[in-house]
C-alpha positions in Angstrom: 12.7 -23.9 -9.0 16.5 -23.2 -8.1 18.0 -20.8 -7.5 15.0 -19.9 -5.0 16.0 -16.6 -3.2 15.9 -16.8 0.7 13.2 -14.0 0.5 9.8 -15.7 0.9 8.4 -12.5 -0.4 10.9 -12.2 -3.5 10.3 -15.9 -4.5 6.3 -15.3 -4.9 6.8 -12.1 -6.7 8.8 -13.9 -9.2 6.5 -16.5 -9.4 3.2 -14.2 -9.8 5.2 -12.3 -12.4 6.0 -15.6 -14.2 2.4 -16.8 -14.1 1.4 -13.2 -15.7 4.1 -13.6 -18.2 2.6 -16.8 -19.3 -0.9 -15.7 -19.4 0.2 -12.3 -21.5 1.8 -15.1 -24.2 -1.3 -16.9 -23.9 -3.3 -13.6 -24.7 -1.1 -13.0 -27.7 -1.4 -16.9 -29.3 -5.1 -16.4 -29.2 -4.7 -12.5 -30.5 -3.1 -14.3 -33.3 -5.2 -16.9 -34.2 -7.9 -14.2 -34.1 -9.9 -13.9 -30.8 -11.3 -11.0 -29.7 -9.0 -9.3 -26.7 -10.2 -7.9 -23.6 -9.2 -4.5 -22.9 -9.4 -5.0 -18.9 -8.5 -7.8 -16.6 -10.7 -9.2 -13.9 -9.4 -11.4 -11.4 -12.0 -13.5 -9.0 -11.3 -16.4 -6.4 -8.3 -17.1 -4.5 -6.0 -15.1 -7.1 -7.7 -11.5 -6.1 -5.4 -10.9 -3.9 -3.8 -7.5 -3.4 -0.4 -8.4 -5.1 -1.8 -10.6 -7.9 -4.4 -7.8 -8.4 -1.2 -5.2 -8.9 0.8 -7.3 -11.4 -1.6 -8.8 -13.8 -2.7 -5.6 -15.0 1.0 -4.0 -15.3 2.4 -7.8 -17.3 -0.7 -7.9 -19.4 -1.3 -3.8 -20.4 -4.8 -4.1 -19.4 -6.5 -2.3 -17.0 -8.0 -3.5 -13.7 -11.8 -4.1 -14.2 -14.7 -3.7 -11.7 -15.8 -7.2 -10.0 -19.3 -7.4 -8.5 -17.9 -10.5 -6.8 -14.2 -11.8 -6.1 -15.8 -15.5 -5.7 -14.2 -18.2 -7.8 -18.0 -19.6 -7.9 -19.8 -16.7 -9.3 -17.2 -16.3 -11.6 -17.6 -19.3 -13.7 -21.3 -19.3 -13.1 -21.2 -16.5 -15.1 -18.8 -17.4 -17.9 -21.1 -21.0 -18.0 -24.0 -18.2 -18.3 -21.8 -16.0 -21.0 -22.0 -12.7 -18.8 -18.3 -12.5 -19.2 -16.5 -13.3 -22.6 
């Protein structure tokens, strides 16, 4: 993880917008192999936080969705249930 700038701030940007970058390629594997693709992002548990919240949708060309809940645990309860697919 070198060269790490000295910014603290910086260094998690670039890491946030490296995790989105992976999840976009992810999105387009699967758009290739012929799943279904969301039109808006939702973001729950310890990732909905105000700067993860702003870059996912700006990587991933989806728009922000609504989330009744930003707990990790209600989350997957309701993709176990199949209220979110």
């Amino acid at each position: 993880m070198t060269p790490r700038p000295t910014d603290d701030a910086a260094f998690l940007h670039g890491l946030f917008q490296g995790i989105a970058r992976t999840e976009r390629e992810c999105y387009g594997v699967m758009a290739a192999h012929g799943a279904k693709m969301r039109t808006q992002i939702l973001t729950a548990g310890g990732g909905a936080n105000l700067v993860w919240t702003a870059i996912r949708p700006v990587v991933l060309g989806m728009s922000p969705g609504p989330v009744q809940s930003s707990g990790a645990a209600v989350g997957t309860a309701r993709l176990v249930l199949g209220a979110v697919i």
